[in-house]
HTML snippet that shows the backbone in 3Dmol.js (N, CA, C, O; Angstrom):
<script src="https://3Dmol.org/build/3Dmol-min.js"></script>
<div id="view" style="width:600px;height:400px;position:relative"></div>
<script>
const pdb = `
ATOM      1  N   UNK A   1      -9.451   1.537  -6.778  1.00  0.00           N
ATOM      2  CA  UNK A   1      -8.154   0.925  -6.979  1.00  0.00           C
ATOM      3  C   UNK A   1      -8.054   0.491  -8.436  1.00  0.00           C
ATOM      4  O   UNK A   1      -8.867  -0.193  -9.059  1.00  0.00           O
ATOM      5  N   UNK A   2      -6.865   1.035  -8.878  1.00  0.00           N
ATOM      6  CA  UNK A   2      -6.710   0.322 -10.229  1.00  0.00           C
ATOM      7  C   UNK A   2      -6.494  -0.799 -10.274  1.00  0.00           C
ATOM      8  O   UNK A   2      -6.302  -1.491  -9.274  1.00  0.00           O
ATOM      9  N   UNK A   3      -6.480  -1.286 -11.668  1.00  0.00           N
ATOM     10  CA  UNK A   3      -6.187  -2.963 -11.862  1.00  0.00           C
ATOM     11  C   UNK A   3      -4.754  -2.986 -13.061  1.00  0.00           C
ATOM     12  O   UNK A   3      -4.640  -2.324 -14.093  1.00  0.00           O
ATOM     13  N   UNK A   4      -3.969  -3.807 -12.576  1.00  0.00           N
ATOM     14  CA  UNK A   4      -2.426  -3.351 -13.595  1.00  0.00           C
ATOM     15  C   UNK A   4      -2.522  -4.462 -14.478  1.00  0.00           C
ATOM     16  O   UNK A   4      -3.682  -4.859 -14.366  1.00  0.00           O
ATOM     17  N   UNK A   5      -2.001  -5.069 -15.179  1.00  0.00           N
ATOM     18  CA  UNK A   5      -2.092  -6.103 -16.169  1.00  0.00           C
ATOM     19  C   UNK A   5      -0.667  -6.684 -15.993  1.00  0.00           C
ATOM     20  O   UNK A   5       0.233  -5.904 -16.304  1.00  0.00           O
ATOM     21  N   UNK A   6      -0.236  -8.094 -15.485  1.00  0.00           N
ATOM     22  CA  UNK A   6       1.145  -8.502 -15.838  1.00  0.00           C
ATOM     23  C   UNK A   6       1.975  -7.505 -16.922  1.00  0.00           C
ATOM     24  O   UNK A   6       1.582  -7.036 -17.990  1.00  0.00           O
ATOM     25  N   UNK A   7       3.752  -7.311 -15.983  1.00  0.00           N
ATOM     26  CA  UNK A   7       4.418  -6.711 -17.124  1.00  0.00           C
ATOM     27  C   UNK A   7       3.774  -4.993 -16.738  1.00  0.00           C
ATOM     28  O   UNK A   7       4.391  -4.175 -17.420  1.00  0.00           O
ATOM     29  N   UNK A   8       3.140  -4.597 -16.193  1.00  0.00           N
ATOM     30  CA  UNK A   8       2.467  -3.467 -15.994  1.00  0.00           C
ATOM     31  C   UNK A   8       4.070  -2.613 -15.112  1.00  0.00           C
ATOM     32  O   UNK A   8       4.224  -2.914 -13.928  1.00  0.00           O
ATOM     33  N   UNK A   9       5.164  -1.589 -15.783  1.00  0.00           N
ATOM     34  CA  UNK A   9       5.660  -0.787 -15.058  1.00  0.00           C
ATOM     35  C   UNK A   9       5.402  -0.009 -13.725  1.00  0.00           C
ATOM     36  O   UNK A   9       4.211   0.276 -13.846  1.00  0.00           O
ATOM     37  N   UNK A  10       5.743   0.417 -12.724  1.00  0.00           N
ATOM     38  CA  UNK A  10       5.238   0.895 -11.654  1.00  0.00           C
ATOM     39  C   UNK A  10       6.340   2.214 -11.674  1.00  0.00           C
ATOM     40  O   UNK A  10       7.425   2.406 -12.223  1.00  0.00           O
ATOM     41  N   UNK A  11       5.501   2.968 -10.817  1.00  0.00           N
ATOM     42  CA  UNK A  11       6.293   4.377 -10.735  1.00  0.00           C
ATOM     43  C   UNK A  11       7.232   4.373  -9.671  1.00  0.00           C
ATOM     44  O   UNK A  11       6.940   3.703  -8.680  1.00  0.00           O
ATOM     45  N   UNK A  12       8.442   5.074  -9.689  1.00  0.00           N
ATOM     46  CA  UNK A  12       9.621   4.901  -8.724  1.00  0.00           C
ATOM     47  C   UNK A  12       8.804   5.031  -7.649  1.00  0.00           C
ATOM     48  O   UNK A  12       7.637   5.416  -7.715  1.00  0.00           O
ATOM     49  N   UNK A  13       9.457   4.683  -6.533  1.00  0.00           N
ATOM     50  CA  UNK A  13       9.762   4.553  -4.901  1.00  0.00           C
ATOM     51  C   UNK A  13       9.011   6.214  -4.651  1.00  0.00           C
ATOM     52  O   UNK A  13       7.870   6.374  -4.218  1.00  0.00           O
ATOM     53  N   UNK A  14       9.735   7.064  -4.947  1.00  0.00           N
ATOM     54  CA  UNK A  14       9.974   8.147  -4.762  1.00  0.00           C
ATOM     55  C   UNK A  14       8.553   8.732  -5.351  1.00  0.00           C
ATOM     56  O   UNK A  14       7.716   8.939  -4.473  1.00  0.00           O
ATOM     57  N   UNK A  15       8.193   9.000  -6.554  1.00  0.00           N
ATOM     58  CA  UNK A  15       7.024   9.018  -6.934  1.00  0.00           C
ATOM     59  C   UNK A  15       5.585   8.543  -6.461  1.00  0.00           C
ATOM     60  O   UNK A  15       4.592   9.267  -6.382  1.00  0.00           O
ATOM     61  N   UNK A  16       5.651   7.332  -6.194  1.00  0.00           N
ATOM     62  CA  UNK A  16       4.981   6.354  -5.516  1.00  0.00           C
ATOM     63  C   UNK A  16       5.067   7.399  -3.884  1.00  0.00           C
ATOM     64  O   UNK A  16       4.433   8.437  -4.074  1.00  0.00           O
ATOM     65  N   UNK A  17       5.394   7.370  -3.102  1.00  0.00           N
ATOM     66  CA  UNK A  17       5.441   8.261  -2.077  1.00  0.00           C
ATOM     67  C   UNK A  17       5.028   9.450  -1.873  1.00  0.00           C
ATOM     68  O   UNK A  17       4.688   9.878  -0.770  1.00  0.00           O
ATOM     69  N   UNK A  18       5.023  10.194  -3.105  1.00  0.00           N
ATOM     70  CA  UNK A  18       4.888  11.806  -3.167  1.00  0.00           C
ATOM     71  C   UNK A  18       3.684  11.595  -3.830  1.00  0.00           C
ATOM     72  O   UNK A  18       2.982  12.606  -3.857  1.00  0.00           O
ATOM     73  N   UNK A  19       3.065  10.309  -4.545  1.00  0.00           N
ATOM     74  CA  UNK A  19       1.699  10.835  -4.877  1.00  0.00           C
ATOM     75  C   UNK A  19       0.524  10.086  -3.785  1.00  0.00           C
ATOM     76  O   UNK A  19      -0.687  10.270  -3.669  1.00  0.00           O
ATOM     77  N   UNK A  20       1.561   9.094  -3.001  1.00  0.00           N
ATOM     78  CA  UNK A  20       0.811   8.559  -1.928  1.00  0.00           C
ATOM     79  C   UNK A  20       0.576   9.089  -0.398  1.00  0.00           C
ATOM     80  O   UNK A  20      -0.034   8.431   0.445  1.00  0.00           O
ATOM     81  N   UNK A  21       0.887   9.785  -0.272  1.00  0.00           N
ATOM     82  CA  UNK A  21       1.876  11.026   0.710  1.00  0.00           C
ATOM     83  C   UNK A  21       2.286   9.899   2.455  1.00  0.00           C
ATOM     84  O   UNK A  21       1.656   9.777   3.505  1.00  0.00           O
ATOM     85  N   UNK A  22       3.614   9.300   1.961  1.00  0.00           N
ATOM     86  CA  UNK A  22       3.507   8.301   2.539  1.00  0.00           C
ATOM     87  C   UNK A  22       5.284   8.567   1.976  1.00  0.00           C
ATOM     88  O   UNK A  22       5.654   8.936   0.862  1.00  0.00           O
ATOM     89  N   UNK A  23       6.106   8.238   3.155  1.00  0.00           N
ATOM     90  CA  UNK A  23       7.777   8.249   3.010  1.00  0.00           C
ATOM     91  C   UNK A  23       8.072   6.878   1.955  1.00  0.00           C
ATOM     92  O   UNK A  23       7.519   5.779   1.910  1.00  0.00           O
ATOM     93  N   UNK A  24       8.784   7.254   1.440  1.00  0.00           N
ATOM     94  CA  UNK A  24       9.927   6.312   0.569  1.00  0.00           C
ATOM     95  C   UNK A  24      10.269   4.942   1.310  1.00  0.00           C
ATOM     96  O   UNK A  24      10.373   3.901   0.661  1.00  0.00           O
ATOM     97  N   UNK A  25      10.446   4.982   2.753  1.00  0.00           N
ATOM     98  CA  UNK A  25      10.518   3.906   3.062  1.00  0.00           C
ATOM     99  C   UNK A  25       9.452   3.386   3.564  1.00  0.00           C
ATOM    100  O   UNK A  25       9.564   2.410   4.306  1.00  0.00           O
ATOM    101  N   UNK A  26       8.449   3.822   3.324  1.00  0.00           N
ATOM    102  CA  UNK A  26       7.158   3.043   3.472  1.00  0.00           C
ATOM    103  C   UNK A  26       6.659   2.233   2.257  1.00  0.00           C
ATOM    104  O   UNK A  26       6.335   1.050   2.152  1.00  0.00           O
ATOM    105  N   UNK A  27       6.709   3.448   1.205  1.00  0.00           N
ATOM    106  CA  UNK A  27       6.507   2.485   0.068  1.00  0.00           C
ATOM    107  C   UNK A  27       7.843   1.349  -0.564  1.00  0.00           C
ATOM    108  O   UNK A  27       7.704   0.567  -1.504  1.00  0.00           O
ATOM    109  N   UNK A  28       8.664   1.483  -0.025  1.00  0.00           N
ATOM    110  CA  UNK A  28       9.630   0.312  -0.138  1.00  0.00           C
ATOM    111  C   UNK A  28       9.369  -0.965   0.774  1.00  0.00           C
ATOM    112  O   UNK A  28       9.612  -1.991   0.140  1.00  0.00           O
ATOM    113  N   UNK A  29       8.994  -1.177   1.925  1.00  0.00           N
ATOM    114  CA  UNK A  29       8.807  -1.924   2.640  1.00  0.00           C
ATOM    115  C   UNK A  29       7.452  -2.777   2.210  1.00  0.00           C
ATOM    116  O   UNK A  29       7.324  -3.984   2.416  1.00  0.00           O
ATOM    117  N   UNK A  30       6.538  -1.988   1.621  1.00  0.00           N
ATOM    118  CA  UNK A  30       5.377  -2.612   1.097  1.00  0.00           C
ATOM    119  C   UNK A  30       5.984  -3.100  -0.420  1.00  0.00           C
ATOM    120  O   UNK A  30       5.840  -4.304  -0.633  1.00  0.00           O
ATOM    121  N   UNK A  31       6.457  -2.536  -1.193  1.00  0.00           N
ATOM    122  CA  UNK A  31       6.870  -3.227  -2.500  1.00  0.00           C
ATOM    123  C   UNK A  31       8.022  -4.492  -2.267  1.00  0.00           C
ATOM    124  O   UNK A  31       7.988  -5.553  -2.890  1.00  0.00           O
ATOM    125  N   UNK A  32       8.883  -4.189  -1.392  1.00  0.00           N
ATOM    126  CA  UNK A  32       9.591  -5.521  -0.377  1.00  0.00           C
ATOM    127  C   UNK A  32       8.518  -6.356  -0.737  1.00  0.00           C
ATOM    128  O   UNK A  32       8.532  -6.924  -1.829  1.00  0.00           O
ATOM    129  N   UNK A  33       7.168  -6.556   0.419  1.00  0.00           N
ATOM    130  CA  UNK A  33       6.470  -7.424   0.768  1.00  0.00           C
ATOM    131  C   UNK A  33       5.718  -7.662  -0.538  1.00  0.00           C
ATOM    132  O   UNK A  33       5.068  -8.702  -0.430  1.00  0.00           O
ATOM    133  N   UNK A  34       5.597  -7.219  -1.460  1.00  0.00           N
ATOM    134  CA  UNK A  34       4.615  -7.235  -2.874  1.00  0.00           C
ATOM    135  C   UNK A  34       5.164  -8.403  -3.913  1.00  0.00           C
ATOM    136  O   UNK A  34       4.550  -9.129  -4.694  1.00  0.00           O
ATOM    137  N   UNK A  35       6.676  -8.276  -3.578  1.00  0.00           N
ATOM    138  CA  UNK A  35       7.538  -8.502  -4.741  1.00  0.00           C
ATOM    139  C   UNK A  35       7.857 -10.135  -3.753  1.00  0.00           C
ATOM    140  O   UNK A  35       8.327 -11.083  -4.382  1.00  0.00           O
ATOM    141  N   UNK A  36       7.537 -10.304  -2.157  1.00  0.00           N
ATOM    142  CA  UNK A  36       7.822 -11.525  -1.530  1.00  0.00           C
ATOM    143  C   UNK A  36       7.012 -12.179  -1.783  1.00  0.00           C
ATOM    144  O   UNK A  36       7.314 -13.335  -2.079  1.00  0.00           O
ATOM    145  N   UNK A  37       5.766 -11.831  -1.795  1.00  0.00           N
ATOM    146  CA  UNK A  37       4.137 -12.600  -2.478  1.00  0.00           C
ATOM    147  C   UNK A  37       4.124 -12.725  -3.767  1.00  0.00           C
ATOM    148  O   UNK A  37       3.191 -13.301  -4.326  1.00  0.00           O
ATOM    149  N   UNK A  38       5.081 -12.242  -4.389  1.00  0.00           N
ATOM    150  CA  UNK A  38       4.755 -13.028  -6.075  1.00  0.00           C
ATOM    151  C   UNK A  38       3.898 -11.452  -6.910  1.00  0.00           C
ATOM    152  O   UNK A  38       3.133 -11.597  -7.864  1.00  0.00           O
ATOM    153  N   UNK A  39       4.153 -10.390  -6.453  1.00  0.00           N
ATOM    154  CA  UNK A  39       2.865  -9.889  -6.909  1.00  0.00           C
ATOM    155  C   UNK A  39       3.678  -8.708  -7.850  1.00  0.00           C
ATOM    156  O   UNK A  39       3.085  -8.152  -8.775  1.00  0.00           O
ATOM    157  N   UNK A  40       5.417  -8.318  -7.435  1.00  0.00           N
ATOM    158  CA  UNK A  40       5.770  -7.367  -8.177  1.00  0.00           C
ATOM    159  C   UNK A  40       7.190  -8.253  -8.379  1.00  0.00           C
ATOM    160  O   UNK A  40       7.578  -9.174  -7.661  1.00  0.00           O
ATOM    161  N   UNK A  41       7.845  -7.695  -9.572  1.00  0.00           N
ATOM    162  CA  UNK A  41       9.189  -8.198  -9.887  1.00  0.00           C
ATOM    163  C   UNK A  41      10.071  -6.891 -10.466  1.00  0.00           C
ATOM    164  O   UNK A  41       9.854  -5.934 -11.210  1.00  0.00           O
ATOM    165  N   UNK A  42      11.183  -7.412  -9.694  1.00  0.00           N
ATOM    166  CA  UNK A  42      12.503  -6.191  -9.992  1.00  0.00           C
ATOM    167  C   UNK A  42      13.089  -6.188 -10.682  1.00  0.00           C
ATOM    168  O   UNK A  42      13.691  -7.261 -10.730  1.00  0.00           O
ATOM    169  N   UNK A  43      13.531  -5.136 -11.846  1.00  0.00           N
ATOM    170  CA  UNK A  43      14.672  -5.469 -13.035  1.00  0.00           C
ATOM    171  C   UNK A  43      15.758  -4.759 -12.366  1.00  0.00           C
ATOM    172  O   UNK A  43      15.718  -3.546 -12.160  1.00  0.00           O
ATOM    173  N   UNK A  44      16.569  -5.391 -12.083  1.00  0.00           N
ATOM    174  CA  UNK A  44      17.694  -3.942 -11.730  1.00  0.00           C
ATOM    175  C   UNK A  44      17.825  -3.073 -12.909  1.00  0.00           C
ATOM    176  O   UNK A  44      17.636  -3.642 -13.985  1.00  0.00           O
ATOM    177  N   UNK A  45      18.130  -1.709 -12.946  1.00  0.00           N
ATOM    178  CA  UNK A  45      18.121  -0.921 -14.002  1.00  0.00           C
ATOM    179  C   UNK A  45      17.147  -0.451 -14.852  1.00  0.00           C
ATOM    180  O   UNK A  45      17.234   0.506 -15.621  1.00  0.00           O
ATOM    181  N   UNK A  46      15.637  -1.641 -14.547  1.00  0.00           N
ATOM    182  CA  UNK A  46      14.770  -1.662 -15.749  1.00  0.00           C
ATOM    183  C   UNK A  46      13.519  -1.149 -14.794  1.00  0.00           C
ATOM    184  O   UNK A  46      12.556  -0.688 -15.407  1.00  0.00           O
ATOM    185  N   UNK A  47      13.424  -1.196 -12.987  1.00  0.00           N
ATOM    186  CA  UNK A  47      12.347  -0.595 -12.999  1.00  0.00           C
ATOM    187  C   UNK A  47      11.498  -1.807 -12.143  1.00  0.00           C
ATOM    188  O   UNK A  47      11.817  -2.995 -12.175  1.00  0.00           O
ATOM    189  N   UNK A  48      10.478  -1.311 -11.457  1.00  0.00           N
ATOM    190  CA  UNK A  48       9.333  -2.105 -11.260  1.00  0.00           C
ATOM    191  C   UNK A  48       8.141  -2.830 -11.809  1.00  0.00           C
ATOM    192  O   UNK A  48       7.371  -2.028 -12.339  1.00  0.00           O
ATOM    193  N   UNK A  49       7.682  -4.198 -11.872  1.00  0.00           N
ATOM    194  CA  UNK A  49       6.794  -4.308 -12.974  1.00  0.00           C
ATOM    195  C   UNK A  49       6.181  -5.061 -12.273  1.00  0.00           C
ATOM    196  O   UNK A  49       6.908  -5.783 -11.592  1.00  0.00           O
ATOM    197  N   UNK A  50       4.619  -5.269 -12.091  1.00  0.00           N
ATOM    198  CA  UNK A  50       3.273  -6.365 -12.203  1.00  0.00           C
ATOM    199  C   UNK A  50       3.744  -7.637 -12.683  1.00  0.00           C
ATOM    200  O   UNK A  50       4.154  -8.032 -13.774  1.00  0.00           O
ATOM    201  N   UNK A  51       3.531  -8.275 -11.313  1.00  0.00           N
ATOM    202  CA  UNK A  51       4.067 -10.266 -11.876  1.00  0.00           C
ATOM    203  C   UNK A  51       2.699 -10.476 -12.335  1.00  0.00           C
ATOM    204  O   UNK A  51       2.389 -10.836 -13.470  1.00  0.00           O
ATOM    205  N   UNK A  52       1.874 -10.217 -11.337  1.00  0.00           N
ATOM    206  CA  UNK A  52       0.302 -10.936 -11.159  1.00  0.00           C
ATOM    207  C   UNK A  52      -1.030  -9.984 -11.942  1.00  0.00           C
ATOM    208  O   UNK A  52      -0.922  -9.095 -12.787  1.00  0.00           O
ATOM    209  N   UNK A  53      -1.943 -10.401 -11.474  1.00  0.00           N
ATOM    210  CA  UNK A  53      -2.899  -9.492 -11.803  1.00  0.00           C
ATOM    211  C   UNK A  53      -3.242  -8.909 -10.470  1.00  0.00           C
ATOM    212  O   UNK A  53      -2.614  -9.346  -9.505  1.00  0.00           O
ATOM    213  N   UNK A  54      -4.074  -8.060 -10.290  1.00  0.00           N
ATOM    214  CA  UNK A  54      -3.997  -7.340  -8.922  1.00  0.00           C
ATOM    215  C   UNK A  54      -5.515  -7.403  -8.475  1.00  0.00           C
ATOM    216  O   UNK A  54      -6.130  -6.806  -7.592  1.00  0.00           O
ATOM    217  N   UNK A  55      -5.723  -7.930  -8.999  1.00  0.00           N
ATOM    218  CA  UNK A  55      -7.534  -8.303  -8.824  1.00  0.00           C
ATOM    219  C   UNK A  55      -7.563  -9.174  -7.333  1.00  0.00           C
ATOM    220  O   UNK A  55      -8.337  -9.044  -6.385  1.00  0.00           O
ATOM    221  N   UNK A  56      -6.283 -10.208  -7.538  1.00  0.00           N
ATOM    222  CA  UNK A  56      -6.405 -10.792  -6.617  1.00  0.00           C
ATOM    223  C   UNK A  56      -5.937 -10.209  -4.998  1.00  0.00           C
ATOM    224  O   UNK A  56      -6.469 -10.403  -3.905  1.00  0.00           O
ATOM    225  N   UNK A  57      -4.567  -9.328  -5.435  1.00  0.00           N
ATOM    226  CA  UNK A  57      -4.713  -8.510  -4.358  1.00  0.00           C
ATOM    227  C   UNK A  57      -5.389  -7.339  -3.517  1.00  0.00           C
ATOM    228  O   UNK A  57      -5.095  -6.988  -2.374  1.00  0.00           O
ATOM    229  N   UNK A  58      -6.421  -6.791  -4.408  1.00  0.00           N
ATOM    230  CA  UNK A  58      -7.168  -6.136  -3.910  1.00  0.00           C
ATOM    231  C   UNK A  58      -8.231  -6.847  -3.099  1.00  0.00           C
ATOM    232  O   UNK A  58      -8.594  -6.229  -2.098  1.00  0.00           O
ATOM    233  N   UNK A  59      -8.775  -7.956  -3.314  1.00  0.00           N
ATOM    234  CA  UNK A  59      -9.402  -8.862  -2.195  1.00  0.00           C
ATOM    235  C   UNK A  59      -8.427  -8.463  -0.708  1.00  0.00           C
ATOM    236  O   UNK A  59      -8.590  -8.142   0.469  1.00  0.00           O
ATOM    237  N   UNK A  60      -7.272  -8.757  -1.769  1.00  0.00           N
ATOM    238  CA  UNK A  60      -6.560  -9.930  -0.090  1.00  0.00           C
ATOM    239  C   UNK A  60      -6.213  -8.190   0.977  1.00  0.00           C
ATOM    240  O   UNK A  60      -6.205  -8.292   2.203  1.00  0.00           O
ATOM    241  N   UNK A  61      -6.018  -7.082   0.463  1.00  0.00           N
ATOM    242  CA  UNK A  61      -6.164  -6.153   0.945  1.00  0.00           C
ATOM    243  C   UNK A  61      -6.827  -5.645   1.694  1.00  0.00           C
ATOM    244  O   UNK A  61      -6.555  -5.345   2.856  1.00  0.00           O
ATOM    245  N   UNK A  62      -8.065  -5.437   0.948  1.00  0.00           N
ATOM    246  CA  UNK A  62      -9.401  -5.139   1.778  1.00  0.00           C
ATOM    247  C   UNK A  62      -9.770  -5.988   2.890  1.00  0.00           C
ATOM    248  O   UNK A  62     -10.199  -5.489   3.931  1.00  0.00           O
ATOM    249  N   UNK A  63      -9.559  -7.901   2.667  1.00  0.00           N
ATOM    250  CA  UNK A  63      -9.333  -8.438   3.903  1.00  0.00           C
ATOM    251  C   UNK A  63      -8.163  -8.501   4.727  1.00  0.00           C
ATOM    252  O   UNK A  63      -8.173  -9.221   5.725  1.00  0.00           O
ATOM    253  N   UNK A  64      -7.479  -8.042   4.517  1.00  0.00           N
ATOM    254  CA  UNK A  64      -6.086  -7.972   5.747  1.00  0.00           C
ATOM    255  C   UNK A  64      -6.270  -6.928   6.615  1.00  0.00           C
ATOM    256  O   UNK A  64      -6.340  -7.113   7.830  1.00  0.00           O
ATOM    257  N   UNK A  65      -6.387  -5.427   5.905  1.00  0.00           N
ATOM    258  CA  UNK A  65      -6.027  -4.588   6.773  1.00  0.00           C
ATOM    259  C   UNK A  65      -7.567  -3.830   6.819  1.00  0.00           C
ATOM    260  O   UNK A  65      -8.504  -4.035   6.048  1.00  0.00           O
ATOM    261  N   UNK A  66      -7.507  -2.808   8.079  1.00  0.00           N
ATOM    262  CA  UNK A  66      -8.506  -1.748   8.206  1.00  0.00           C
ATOM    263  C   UNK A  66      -8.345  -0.457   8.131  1.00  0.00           C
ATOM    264  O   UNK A  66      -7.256  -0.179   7.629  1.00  0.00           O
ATOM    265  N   UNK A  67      -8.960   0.428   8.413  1.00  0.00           N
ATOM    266  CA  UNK A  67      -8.272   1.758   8.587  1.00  0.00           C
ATOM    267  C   UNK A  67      -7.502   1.938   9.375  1.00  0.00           C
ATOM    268  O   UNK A  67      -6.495   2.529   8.984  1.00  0.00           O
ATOM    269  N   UNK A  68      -7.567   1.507  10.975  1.00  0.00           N
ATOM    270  CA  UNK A  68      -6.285   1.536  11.562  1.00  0.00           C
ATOM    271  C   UNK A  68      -5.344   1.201  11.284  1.00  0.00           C
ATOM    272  O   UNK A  68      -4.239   1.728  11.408  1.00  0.00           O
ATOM    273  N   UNK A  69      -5.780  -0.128  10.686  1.00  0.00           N
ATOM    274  CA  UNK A  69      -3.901  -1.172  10.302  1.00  0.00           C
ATOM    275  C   UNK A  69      -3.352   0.088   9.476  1.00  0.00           C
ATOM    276  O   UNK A  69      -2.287   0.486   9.948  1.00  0.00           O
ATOM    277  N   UNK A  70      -3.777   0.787   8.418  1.00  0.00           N
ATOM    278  CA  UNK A  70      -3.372   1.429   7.571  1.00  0.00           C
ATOM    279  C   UNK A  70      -2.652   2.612   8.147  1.00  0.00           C
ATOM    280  O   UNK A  70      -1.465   2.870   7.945  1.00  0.00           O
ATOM    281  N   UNK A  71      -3.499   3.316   8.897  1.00  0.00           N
ATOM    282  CA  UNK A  71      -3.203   4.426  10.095  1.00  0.00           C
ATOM    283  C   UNK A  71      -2.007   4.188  10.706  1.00  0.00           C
ATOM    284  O   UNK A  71      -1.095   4.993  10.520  1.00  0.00           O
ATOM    285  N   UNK A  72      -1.808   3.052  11.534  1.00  0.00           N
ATOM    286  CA  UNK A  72      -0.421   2.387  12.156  1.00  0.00           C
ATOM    287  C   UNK A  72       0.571   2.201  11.078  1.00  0.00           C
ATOM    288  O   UNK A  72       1.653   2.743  11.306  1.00  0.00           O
ATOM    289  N   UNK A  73       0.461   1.545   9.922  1.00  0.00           N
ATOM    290  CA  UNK A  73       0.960   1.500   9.355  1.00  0.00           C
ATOM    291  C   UNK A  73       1.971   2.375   9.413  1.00  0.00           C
ATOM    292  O   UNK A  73       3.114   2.087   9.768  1.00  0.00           O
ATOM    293  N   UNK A  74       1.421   3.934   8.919  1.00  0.00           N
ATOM    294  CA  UNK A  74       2.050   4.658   8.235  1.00  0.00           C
ATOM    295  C   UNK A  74       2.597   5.992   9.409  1.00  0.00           C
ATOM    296  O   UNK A  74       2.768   7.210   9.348  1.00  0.00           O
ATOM    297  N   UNK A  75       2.725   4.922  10.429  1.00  0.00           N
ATOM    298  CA  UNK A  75       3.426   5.932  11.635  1.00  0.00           C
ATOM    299  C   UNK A  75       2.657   6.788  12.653  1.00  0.00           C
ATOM    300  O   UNK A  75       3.110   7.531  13.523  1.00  0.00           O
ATOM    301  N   UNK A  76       1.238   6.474  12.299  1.00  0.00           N
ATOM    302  CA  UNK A  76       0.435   7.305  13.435  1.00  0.00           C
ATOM    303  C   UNK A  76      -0.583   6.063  14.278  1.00  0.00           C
ATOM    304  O   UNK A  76      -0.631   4.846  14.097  1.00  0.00           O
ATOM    305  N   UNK A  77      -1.299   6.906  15.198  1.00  0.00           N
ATOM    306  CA  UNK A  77      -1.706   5.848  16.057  1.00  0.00           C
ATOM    307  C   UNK A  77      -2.780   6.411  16.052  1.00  0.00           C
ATOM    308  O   UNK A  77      -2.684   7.583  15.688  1.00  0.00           O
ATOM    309  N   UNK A  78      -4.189   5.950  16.403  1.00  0.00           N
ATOM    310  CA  UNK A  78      -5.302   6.012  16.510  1.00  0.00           C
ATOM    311  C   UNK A  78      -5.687   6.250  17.612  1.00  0.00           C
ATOM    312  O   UNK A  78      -5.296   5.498  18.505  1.00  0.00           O
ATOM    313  N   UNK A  79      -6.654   7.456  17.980  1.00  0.00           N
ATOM    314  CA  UNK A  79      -7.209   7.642  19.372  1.00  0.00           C
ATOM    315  C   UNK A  79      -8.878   7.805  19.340  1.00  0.00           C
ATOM    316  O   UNK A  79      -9.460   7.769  18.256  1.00  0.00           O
ATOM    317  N   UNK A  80      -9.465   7.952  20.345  1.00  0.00           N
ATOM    318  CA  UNK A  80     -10.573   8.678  20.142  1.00  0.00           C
ATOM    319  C   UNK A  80     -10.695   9.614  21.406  1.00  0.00           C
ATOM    320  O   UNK A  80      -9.923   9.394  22.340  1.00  0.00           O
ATOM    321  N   UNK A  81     -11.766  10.819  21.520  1.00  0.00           N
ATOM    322  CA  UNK A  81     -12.029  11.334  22.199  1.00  0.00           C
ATOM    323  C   UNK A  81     -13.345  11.566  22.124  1.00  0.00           C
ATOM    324  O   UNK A  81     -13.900  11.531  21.026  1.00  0.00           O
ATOM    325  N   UNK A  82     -14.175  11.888  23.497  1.00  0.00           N
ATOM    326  CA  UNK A  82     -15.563  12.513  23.034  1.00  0.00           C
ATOM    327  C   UNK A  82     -15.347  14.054  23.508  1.00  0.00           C
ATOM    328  O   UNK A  82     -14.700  14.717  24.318  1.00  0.00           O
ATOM    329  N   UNK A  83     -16.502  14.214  22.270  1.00  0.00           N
ATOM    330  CA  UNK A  83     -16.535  16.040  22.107  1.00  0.00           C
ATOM    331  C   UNK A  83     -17.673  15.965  22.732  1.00  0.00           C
ATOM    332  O   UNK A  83     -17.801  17.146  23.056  1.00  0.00           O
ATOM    333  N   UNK A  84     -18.908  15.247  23.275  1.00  0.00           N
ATOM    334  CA  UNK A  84     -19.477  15.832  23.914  1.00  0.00           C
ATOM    335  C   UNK A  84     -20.703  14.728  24.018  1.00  0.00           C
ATOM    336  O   UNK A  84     -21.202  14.082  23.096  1.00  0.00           O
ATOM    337  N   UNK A  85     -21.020  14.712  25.366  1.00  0.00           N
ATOM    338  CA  UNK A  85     -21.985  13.735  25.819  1.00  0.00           C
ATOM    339  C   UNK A  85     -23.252  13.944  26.145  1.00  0.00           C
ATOM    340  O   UNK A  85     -23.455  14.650  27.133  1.00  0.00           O
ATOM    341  N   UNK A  86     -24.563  13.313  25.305  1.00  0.00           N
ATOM    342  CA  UNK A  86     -25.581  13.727  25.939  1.00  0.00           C
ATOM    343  C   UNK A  86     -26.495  12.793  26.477  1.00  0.00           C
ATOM    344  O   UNK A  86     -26.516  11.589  26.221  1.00  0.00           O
ATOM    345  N   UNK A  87     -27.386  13.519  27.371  1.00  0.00           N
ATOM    346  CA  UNK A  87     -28.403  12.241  27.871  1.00  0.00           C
ATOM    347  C   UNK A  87     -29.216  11.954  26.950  1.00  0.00           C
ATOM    348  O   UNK A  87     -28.966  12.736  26.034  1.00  0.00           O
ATOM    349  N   UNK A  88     -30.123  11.221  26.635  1.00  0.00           N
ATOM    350  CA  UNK A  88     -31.296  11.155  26.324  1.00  0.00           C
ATOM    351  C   UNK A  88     -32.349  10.781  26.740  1.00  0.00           C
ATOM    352  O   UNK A  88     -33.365  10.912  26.058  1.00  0.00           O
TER     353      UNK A  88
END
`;
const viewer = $3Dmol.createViewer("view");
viewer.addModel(pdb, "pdb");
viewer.setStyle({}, {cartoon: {color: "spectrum"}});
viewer.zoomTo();
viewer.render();
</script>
């Protein structure tokens, strides 16, 4: 994970999506919630930018979610199956 520096520009919605492979309104709903925590700020016209440093959110990341949360997240659901059982 990178680290952005306050003032740090962010790449459109759209961009952000196509290099995350993750819909537009996914990455809007998370920059929603980024920008509610203090962590991104909106210029109208001017773009997305780094309020904070991101050091701190990469903690709070790694402790919030898991691979599933992430999995759900992004519209799929988690299963398992077994391929194959043995004695021992």
């Amino acid at each position: 994970m990178d680290i952005f520096s306050k003032g740090t520009p962010l790449l459109t919605e759209e961009q952000l999506g196509k290099q995350l492979g993750v819909s537009r309104v996914t990455v809007r709903d998370a920059m929603i919630s980024l920008e509610q925590d203090g962590y991104l700020m909106r210029a109208a016209g001017r773009g997305t930018f780094v309020n904070e440093a991101t050091r701190k959110l990469k903690s709070r990341i790694s402790n919030s979610y898991n691979l599933s949360n992430l999995i759900n997240l992004n519209g799929f659901s988690v299963t398992e199956q077994i391929l194959e059982e043995k004695e021992d």
